[in-house]
Structure formats: structure tokens, C-alpha cells
N, C-alpha and C positions, 0 to 999 in steps of 0.2 A: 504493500500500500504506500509506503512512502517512498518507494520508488516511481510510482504511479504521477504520484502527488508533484516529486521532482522532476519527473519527463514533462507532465503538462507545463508546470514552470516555466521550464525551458523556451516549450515549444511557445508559448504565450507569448512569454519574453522576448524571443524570435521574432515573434508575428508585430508587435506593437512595434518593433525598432524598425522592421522591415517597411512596416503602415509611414512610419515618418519619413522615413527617405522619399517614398512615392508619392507622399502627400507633395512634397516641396518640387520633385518632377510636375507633377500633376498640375500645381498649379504655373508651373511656365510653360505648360501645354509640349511637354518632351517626349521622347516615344517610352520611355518608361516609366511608368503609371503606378498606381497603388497597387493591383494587383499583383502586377509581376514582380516588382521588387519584395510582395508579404513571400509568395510560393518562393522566391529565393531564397530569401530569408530563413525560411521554415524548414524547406525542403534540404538547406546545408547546416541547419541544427540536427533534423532528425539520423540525417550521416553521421554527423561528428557522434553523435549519441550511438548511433550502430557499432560506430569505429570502434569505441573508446569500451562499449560494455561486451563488444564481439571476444576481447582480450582475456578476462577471466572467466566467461561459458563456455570457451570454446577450447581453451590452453591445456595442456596434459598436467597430470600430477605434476611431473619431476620437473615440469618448469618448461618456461615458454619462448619463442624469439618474434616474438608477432609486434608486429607496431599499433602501437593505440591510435594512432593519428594517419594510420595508412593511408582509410577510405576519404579522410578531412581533407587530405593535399591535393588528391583528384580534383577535388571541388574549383579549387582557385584557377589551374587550368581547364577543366570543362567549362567554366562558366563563360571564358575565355571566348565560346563560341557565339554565346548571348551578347555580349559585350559588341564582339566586332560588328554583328548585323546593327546595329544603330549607328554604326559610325558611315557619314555620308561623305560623298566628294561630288559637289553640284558642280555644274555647269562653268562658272567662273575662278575653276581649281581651287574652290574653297573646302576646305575638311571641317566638319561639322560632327557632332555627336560625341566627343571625346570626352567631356564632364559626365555625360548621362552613361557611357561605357563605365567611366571610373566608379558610378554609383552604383552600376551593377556588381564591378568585383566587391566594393564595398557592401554593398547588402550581404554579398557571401559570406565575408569575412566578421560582418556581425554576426552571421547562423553561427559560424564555428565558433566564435567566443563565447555565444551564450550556451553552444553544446555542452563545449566542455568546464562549464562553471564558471565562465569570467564573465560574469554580471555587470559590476562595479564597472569593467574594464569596455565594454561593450556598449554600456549606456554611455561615458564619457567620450568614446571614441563618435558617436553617434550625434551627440550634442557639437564635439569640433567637427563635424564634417557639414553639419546643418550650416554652422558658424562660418567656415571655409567656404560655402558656398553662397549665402547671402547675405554677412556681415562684414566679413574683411576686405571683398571690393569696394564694396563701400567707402570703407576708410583709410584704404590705397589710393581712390579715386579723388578722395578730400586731401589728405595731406601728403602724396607723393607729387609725383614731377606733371607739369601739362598735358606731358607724353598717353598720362592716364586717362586723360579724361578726352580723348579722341578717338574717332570710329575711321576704318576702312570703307571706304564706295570706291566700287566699278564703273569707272563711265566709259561708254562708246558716245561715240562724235561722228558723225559722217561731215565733212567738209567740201562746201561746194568747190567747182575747179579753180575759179579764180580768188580763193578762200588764203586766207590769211592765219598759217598754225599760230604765228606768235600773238594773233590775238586772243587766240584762245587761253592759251597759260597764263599772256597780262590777266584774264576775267579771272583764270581757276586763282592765281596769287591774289586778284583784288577781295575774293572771298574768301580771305584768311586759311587756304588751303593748301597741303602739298603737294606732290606728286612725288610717288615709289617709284611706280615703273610706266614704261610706257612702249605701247606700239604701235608702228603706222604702217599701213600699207592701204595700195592703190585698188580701189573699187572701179564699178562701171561708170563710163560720161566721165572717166578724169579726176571722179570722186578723192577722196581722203578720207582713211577710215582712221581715228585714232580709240586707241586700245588703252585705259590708264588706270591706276590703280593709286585714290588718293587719301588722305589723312584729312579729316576735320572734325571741328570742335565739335561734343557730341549734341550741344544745343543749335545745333546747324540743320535745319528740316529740309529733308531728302527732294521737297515738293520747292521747297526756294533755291536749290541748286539746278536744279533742272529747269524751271523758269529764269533763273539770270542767264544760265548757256543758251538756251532756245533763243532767247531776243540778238544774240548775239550776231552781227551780220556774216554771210553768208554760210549759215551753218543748217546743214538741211536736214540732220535728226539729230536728237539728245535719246543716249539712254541711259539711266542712274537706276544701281542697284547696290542696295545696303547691305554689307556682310559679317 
């Protein structure tokens, strides 16, 4: 019975740690959700739990060579498989997904601490990782360098033929912006396509960069994408 008592624990314990990580996906609409982070949760508690009680039911008299944490290691690499399906690479060689991957190994890594009895160790872990993800930007963003508090945009530019690039970069520098990188090449009618990839302040709305380049003479499409 009290072993009963301390499996449910566990698995409880599991299940609530697992519920908050997915709560804080959930709500920045990421592809792992409450559910799937509780079943991770749960489902690398009730391992650890296999692993660790597999050890004395199963072991001869004279003694044993089995590892109590066999089945628990698998864990951190299987999940390994969950993790990489959320991680994306769109269109404008952005990689996406990589916090909500790390949440996954982390959900595992809470099941196994609460399997094997680390409570204490597991809730705390649980609380800096909450903190890590939506309090210390925060306050990186406040008292670190300018550099923080700036967003990456894609822009494509078609330029008409008799178009002028260096006006375009006077506009992008007059709107307190920089440019990373950048590529040009020649489209149909003589066109100019540039390709850039720039820095600006994050109170900068994506819909007033692209109207100040639009007005710009001879420029015959804008397109701005935030990443």
C-alpha cells in the first residue's frame, strides 16, 4: 500500500510539473501543448519507476549487475525524436522550434527526477525553467545592450530598371535600421530584386516599414517578413 501511495505521488507529481510547462507553450500558441508535455512527463516517470524497482524483483540472491537507471537514459535520447519534429526551417532559412524542443527534453527530465525521488529537485528545476523562459528576457531586454531589444525582418524589394539601390539603404538607414546581409540579382524588364536581412528596434511596426519603402520612388514591390 505504501508503495501504491508513493507510485501515485510520483506519477501526480509528474503530471502537474508536466501541466506547467505546457500551460506556458500553450499559451504562446507553440506546437507543444499541455497534453503532450503531461504524457511526457508521466510516461518518463513511470520508466524511471520501472527502471529503478525492475532492480530488486528481478536481481538473483547472490547479487546483481543491472543498472537502476538503464531504462531512465533511453528516455532522454528517445524523446530526442519528439523534440526534433517541432523544430522548423521556413522558407527565409529561419530555424524555429528550438525553445519548445528544449521543453520537450525538459518535460522528460522532470519525469525522471520525480521517478526516482527528487521532488524538491524537480519542482525547483521546473520553476527556473518557467523563469528562463518568460522572466529573464525580460530583464536582459531592460538592462542589457540595445542589441536586445531589436528584431530580424526579411525584406525583398523589386526595383524598377531605372531605380536607384542607394536610395533604398538612405530610407532603410533613415528608419533607424540595419542591414546583415544582403542580395541582389536581376529579374524580368531589367528589374532588381534585393534580398536583405535587417535589424530594428522592436517598437518598429512591420506595417510602417513597408509603407515608408512602398512610397519610395521607383520601387515596384515591398515585401517585409518578421522572424
Amino acid at each position: 500500500m505504501t508503495f501504491d501511495l508513493d507510485f501515485l505521488l510520483k506519477l501526480g507529481v509528474a503530471l502537474f510539473l508536466g501541466l506547467l510547462i505546457g500551460v506556458d507553450r500553450q499559451l504562446k500558441h507553440k506546437p507543444l501543448g499541455v497534453k503532450t508535455s503531461m504524457v511526457i512527463s508521466v510516461a518518463s516517470c513511470l520508466i524511471t519507476i520501472v527502471s529503478i524497482q525492475s532492480v530488486p524483483r528481478f536481481s538473483m540472491p547472490s547479487g546483481t549487475n543491472m543498472d537502476a537507471m538503464r531504462l531512465a537514459a533511453q528516455i532522454v535520447s528517445g524523446v530526442g525524436f519528439l523534440g526534433a519534429g517541432v523544430i522548423l526551417r521556413r522558407s527565409n532559412d529561419v530555424i524555429s522550434g528550438l525553445t519548445t524542443a528544449s521543453m520537450v527534453w525538459a518535460a522528460s527530465g522532470l519525469g525522471i527526477a520525480v521517478g526516482a525521488g527528487f521532488y524538491f529537485e524537480a519542482v525547483s528545476a521546473t520553476l527556473l525553467i518557467i523563469l528562463a523562459i518568460n522572466v529573464f528576457p525580460l530583464i536582459l531586454r531592460w538592462l542589457g545592450p540595445s542589441s536586445l531589444r531589436q528584431r530580424d525582418l526579411s525584406l525583398k524589394i523589386v526595383v524598377l530598371e531605372h531605380g536607384d539601390l542607394d536610395v533604398v539603404f538612405k530610407q532603410i538607414k533613415h528608419l533607424d535600421m540595419q542591414v546583415k546581409r544582403v542580395k541582389v540579382k536581376d529579374v524580368e524588364n531589367g528589374q532588381k530584386k534585393l534580398e536583405m536581412l535587417i535589424t530594428a528596434p522592436e517598437d518598429t511596426y512591420t506595417t510602417d516599414i513597408y509603407s515608408s519603402l512602398k512610397h519610395v520612388d521607383h520601387i515596384a514591390s515591398v515585401e517585409v517578413e518578421s522572424r
